[in-house]
C-alpha positions as CSV (number, residue, x, y, z in Angstrom):
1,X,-20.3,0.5,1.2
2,X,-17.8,2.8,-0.5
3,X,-19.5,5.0,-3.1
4,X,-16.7,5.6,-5.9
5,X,-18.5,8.8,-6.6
6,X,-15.4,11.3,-6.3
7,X,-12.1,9.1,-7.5
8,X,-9.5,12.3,-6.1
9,X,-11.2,11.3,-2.5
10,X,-10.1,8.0,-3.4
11,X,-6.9,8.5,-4.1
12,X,-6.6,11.0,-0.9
13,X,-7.6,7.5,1.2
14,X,-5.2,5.4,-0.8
15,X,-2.5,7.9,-0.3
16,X,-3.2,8.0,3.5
17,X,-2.7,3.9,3.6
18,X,0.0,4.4,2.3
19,X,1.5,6.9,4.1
20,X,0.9,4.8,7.0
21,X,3.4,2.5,6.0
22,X,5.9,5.0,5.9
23,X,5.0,6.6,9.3
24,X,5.5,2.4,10.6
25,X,9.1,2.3,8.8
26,X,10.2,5.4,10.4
27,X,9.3,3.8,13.6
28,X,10.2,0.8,13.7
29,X,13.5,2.3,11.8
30,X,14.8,3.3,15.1
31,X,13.2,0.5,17.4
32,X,14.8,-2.3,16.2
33,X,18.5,-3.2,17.7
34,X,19.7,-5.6,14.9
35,X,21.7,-3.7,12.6
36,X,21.2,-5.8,9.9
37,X,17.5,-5.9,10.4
38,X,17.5,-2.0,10.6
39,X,19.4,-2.1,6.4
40,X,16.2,-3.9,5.0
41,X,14.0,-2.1,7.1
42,X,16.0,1.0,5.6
43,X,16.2,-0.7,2.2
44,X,12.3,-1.4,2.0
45,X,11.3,1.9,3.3
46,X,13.8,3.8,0.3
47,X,11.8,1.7,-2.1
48,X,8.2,2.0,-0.4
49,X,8.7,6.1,-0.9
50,X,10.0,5.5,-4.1
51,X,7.2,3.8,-5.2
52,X,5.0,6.1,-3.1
53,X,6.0,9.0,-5.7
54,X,4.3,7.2,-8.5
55,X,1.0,6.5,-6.9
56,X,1.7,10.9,-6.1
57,X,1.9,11.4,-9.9
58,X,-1.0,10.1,-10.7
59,X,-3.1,12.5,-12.2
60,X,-6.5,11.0,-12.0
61,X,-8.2,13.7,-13.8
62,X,-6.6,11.9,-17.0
63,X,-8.6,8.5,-16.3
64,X,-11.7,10.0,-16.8
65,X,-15.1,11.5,-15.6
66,X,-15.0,12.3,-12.0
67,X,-18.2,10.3,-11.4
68,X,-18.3,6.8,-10.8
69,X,-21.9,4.9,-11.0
70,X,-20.9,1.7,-8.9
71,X,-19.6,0.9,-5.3
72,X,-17.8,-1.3,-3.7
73,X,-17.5,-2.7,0.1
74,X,-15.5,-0.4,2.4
75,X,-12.2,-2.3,2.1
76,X,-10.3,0.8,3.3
77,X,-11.5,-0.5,7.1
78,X,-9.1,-3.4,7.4
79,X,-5.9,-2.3,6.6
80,X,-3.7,-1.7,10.0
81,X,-0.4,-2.4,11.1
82,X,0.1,-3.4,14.6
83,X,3.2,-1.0,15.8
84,X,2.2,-2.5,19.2
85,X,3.3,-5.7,18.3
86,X,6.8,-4.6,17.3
87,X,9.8,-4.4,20.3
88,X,13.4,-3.7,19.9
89,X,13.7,-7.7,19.7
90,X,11.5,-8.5,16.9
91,X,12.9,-10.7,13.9
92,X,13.2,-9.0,10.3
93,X,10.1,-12.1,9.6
94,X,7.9,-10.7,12.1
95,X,8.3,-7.0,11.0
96,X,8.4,-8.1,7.3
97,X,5.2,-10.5,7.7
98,X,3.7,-7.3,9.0
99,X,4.8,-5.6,6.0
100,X,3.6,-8.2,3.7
101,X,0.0,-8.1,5.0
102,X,-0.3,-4.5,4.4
103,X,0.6,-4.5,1.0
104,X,-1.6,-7.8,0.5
105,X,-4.5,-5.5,1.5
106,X,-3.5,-2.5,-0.5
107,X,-3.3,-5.0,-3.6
108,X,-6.8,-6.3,-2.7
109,X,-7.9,-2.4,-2.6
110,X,-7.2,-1.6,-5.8
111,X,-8.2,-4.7,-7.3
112,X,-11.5,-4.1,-5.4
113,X,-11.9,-0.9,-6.9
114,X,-10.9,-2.1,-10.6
115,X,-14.0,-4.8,-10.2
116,X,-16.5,-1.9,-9.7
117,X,-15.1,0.2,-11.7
118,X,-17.3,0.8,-15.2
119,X,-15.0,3.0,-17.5
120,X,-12.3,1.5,-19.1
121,X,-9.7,4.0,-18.2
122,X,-10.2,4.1,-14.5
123,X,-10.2,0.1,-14.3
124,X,-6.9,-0.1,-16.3
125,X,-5.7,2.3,-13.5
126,X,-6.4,0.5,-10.7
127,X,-5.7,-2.7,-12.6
128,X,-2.1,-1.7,-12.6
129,X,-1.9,-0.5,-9.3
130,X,-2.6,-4.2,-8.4
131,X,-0.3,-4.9,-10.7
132,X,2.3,-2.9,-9.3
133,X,1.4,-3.8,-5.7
134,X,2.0,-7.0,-6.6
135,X,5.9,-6.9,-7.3
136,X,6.2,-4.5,-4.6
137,X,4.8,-7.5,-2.8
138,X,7.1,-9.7,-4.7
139,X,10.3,-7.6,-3.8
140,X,9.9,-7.6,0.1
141,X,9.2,-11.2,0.2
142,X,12.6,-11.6,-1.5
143,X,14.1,-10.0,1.8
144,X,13.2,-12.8,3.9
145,X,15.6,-14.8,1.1
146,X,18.6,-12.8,2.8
């Protein structure tokens, strides 16, 4: 079980998720021999540190107490990205899939947290996050409509 007992500590671990995914675009940036594949993988990873930036902003300490009374399961154990899996031949719909599953789990993250959360503030927080996941999610499917 997480303990939400210090939300800057979960931010930290949200922040390192996500910087995960930008560590994968920068390598897969340069694995991939498709040009074309290497613009949305260039596109997605402009708008994934973009995005980044406002999850960076956030100042917590505006949310509310920095003590939460309730946990929630450890669902910052299952978010990976298998770089393994990802050769100078892969398709755009592999690499994007890949993609796509990350941020599924990020979403499920913060909506996790929002469940457990008890102050208002802090659950409108992460309910936006989700929120925002959520057309992230929405705008990299679209590149597979390309």
């Amino acid at each position: 079980m997480l303990i939400l007992d210090d939300y800057k500590e979960v931010f930290i671990k949200i922040l390192k998720l996500e910087n995960k995914l930008t560590e994968y675009y920068n390598i897969i940036e340069h694995l991939v021999k498709d040009e074309k594949c290497r613009e949305i993988i260039a596109f997605l990873k402009e708008r994934h540190i973009n995005n980044l930036k406002y999850i960076r902003d956030i100042r917590v300490e505006d949310y509310g107490k920095d003590s939460w009374i309730r946990s929630a399961p450890d669902c910052f154990v299952k978010v990976v990205l298998p770089i393994n899996e990802i050769t100078s031949e892969s398709s755009i719909e592999e690499i994007i899939n890949h993609i796509l599953d990350f941020e599924k789990k990020m979403k499920e993250i913060y909506s996790c947290i929002s469940d457990e959360i008890c102050s208002g503030n802090e659950k409108e927080l992460f309910n936006s996050l989700a929120e925002f996941k959520g057309r992230q999610i929405y705008e990299i499917k679209s590149c597979l409509e390309v």
